[in-house]
Backbone as a ProteinNet text record, in pm:
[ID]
protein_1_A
[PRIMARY]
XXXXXXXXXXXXXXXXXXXXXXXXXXXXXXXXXXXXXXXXXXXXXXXXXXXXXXXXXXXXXXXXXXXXXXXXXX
[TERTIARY]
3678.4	3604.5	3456.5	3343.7	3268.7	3174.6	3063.9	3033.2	2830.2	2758.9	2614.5	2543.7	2512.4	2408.8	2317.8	2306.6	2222.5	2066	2037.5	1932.3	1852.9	1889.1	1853.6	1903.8	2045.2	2036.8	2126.3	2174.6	2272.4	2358.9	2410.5	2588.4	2648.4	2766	2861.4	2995.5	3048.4	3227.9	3304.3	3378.8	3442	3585.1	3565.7	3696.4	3838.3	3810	3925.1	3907.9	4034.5	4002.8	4090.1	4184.8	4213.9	4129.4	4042.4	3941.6	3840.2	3775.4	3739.2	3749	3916.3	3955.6	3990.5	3968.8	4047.5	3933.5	3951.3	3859.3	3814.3	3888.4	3897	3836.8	3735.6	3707.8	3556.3	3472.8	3343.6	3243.7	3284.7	3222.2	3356.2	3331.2	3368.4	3338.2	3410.7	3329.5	3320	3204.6	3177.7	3108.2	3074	3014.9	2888.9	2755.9	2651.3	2642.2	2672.5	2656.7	2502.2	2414	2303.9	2304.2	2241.2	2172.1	2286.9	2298	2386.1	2474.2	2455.3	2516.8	2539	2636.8	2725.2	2698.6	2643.4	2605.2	2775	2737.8	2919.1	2927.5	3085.1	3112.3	3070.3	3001.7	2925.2	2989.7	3000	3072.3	2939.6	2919.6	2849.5	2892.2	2805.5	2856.2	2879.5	3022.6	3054.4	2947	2898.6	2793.2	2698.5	2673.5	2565	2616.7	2726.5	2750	2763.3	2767.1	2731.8	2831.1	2922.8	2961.1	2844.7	2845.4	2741.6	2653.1	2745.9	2661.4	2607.6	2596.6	2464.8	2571.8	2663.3	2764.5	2806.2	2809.8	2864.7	2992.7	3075.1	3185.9	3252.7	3429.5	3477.9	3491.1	3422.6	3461.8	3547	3655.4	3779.2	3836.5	3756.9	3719.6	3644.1	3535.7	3414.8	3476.8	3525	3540.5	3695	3713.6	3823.9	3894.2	3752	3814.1	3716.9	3777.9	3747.1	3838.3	3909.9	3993.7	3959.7	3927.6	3906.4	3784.3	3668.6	3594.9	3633.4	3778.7	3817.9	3871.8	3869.7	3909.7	4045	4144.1	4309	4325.1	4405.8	4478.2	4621.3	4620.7	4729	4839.6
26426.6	26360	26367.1	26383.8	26412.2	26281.3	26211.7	26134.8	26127	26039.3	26057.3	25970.6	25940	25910.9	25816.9	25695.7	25604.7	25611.2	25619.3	25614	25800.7	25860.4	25964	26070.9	26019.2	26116	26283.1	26277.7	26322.2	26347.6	26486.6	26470.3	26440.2	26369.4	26392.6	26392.8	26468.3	26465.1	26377.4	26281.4	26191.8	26279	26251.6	26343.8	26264.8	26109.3	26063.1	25935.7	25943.8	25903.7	25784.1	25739.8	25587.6	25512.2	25595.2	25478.1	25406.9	25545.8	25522.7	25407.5	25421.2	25255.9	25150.3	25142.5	25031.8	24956.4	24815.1	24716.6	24670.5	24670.8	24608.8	24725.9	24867.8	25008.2	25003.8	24944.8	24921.1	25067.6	25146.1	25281.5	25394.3	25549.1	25650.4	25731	25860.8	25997.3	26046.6	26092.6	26193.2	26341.6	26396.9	26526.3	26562.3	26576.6	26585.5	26712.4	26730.3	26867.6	26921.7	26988.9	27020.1	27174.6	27201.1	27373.1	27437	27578.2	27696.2	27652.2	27607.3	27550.2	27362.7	27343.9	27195.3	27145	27020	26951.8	26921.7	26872	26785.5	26641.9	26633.9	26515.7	26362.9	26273.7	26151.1	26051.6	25936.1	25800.7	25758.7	25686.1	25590.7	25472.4	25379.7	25295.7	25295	25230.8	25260.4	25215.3	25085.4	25037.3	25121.5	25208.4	25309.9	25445.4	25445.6	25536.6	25481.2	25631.3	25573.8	25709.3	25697	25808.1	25899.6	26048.3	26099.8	26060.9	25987.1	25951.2	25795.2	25809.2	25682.5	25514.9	25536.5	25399.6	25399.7	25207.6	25170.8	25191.6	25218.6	25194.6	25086.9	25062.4	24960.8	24865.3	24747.6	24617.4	24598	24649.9	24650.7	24724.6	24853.3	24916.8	24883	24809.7	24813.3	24583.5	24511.3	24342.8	24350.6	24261.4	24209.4	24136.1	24015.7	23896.7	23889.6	24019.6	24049.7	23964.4	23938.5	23853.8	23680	23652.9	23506.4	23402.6	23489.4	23439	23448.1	23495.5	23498	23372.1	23333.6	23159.4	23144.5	23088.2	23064.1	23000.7	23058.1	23015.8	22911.5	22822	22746.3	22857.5
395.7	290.5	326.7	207.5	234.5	181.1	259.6	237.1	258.3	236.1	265.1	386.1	453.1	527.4	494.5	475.7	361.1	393.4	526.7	572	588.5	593.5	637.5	485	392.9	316	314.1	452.1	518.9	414	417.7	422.9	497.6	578.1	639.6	616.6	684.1	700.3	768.5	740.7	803.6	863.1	993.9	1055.3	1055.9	1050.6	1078.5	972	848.1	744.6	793.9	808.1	885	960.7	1044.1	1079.9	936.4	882.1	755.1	624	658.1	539.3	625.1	737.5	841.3	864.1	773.7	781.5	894.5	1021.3	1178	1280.9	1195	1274.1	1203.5	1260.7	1245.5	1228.2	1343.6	1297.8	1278.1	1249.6	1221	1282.2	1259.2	1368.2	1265	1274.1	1135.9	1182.5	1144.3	1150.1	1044.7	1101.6	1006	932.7	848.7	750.4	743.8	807.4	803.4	908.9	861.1	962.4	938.5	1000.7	1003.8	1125	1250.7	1356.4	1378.3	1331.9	1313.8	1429.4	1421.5	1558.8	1600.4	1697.8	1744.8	1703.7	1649.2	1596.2	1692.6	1599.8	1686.4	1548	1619.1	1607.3	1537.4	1347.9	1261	1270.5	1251.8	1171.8	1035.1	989.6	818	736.5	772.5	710.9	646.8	708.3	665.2	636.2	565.9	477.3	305.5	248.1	85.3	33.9	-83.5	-157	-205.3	-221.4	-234.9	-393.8	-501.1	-596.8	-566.9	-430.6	-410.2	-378.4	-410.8	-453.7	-371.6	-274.2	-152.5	-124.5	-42.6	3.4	-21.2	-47.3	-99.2	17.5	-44.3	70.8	154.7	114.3	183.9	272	289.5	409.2	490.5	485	522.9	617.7	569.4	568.8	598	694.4	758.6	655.5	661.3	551.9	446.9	358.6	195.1	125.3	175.8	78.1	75.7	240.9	237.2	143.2	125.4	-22.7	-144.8	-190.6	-330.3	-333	-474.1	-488.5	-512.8	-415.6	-424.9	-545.9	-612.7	-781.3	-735.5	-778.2	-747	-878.1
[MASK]
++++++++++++++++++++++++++++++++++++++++++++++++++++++++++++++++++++++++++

């Protein structure tokens, strides 16, 4: 999956897509898509990735307890 770089603008490739949605896996290994020669895969934080049309990542990848601020319905 191919994803952006929020700060820098980056493409990158996320190598390991379970860390990716696993709310309790703070960073990722990704791979920076830039130059003719691919740097070697280095560990982000998710935080600072973005889908390439600019739009954050779902909470629920990103928050443990995404669920504990929703309001319990009796």
């Amino acid at each position: 999956m191919f994803l952006k770089e929020s700060r820098s603008g980056h493409l990158v490739q996320v190598l390991n897509l379970t860390e990716l949605i696993n709310p309790f896996e703070a960073r990722t290994q990704v791979q920076f898509q830039q130059g003719e020669d691919l740097p070697d895969p280095e560990y982000i934080r998710k935080d600072t990735l973005v889908f390439p049309s600019g739009e954050t990542l779902p909470r629920c990848w990103l928050d443990s307890h995404y669920r504990d601020s929703e309001i319990s319905r009796p």
